[in-house]
C-alpha positions as CSV (number, residue, x, y, z in Angstrom):
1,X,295.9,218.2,68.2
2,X,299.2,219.1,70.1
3,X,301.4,216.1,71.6
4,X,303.0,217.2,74.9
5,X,306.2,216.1,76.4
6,X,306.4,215.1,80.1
7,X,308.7,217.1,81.9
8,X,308.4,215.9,85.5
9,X,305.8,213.9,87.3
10,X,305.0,215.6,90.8
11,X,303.1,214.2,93.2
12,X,299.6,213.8,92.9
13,X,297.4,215.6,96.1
14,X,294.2,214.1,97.8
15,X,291.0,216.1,98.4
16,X,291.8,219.9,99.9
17,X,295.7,220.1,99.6
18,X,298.9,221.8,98.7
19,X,301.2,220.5,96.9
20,X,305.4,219.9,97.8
21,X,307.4,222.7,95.7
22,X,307.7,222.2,92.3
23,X,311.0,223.5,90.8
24,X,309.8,225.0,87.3
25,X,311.6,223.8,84.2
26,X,308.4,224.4,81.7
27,X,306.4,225.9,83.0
28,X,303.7,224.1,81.6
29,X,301.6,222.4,85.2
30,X,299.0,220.2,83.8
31,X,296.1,219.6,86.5
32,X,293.6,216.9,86.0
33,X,291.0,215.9,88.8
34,X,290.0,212.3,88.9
35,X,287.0,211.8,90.8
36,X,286.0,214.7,91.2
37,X,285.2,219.1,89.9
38,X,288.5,220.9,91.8
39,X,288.8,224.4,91.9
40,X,292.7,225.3,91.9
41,X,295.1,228.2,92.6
42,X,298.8,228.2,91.4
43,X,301.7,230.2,92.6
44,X,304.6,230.9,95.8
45,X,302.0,230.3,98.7
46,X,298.3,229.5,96.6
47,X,295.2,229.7,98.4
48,X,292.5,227.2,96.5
49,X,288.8,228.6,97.1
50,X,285.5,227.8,95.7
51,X,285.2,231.8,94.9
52,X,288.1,233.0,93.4
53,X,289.9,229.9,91.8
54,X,290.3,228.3,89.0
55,X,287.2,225.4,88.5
56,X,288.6,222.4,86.9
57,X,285.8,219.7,86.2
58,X,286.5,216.3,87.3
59,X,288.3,214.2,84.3
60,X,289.8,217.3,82.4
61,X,292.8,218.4,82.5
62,X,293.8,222.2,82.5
63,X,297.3,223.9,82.1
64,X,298.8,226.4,84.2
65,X,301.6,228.7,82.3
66,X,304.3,230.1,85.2
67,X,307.2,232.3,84.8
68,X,310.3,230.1,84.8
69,X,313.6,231.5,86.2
70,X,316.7,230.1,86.7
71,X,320.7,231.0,86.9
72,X,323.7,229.2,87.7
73,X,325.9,231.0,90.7
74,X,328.9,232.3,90.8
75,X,330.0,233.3,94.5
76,X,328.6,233.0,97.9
77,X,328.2,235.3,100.9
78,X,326.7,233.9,104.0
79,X,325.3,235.6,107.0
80,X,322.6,234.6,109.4
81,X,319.4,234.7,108.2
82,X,320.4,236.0,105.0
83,X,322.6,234.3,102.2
84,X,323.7,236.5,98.7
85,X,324.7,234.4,95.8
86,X,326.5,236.7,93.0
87,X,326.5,235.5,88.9
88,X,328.9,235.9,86.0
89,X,330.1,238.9,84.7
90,X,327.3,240.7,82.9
91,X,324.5,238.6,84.5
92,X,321.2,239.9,86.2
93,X,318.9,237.9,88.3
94,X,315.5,236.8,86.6
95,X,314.1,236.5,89.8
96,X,312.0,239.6,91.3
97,X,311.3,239.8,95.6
98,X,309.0,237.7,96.8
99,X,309.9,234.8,94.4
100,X,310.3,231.6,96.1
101,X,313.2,229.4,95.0
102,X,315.4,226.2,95.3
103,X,319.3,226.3,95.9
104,X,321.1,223.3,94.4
105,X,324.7,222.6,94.0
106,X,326.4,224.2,95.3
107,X,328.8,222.8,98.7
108,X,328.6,222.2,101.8
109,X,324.9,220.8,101.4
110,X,323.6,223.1,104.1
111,X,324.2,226.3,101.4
112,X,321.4,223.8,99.7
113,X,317.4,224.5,100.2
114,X,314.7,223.8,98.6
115,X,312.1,227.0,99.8
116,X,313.7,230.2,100.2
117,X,312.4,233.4,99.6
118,X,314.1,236.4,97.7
119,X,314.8,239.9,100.1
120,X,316.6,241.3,97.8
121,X,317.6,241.6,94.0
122,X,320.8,243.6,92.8
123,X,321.9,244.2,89.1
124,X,325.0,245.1,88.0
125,X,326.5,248.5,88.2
126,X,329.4,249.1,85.8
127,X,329.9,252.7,86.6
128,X,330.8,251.4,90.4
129,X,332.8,248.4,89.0
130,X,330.2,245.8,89.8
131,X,330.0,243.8,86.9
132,X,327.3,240.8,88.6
133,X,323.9,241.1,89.6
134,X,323.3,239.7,92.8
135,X,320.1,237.7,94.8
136,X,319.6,238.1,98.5
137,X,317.4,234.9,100.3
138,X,315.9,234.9,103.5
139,X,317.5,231.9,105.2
140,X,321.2,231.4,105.9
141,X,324.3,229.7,108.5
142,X,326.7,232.6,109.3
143,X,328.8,229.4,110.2
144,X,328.6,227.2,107.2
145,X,331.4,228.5,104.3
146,X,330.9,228.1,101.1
147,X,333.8,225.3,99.3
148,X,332.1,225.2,96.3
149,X,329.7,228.4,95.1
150,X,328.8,227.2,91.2
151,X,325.2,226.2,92.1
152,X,322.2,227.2,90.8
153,X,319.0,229.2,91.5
154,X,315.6,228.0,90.3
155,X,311.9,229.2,91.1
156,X,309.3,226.9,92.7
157,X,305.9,227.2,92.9
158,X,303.0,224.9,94.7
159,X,299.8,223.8,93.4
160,X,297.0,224.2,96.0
161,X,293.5,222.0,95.6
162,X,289.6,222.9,97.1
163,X,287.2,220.2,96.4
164,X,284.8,218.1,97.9
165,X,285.5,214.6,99.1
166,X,288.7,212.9,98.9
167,X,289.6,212.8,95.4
168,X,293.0,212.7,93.5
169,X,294.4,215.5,91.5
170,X,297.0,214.4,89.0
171,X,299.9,217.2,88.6
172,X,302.5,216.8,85.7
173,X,304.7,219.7,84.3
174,X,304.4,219.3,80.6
175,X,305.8,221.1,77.4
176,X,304.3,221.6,74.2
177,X,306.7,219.2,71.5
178,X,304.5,220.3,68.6
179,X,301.2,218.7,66.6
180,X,300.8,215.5,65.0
């Protein structure tokens, strides 16, 4: 029998619901329904449906695997509507477009979000002189300047429930710390 470690408790949902963004650090979601059989759909904008998800039966818990992806920034370019964050020399982005992610860190605040979406992805270019990779998201202050542009960049996914009734569904991110 594996033992799992906790990673971070999210909130549990109640009968058909989505749940808040989860910022992946596992990537390990463990989904148990109590109360009742849930069918369930994991991703950037899940639709749950009694055809075409995922049936977990009430009691038992299931795990989800999703691709984490994170990097610390290095520099900031905002513009409305649109908001590049550059890395280190050398770095590319692990995220791809469409990915939805969370901004933390970096200052003022409003540079801060928790759901963005990625436009755009850049790597670097050596033979042009550009030795960063770069990550273009769809939200953005042309009037807000960066002080402080070490942040970082992480994906977030939701968990989306369709059962019947009212029941709970317990959500925990979990990681596998070995068997005993």
């Amino acid at each position: 029998m594996a033992a799992i470690k906790v990673v971070q408790e999210i909130a549990s949902v109640t009968g058909n619901a989505t749940s808040a963004v989860i910022a992946l650090k596992s990537g390990y979601l463990r989904v148990t329904p109590a109360g009742g059989d849930a069918f369930v759909s994991v991703g950037t904008n899940p639709t749950a449906t009694d055809d075409q998800s995922f049936f977990v039966p009430v009691d038992t818990s299931a795990v989800f695997k999703e691709r984490v992806s994170s990097i610390q920034t290095a520099s900031v370019t905002n513009a409305s509507a649109a908001i590049k964050f550059g890395f280190l020399s050398g770095l590319e982005a692990p995220f791809i477009v469409g990915d939805t992610v969370e901004v933390t860190g970096c200052a003022p605040s409003g540079i801060n979000t928790s759901n963005a979406t990625v436009s755009a992805v850049t790597g670097p270019d050596p033979i042009n002189g550009v030795q960063s990779g770069t990550v273009t998201l769809n939200y953005g202050d042309a009037n807000l300047s960066a002080t402080d542009a070490v942040g970082e960049i992480r994906r977030v996914v939701k968990v989306d429930v369709s059962q019947i009734g009212t029941n709970k569904v317990h959500i925990t991110e979990v990681q596998n710390a070995g068997g005993f």
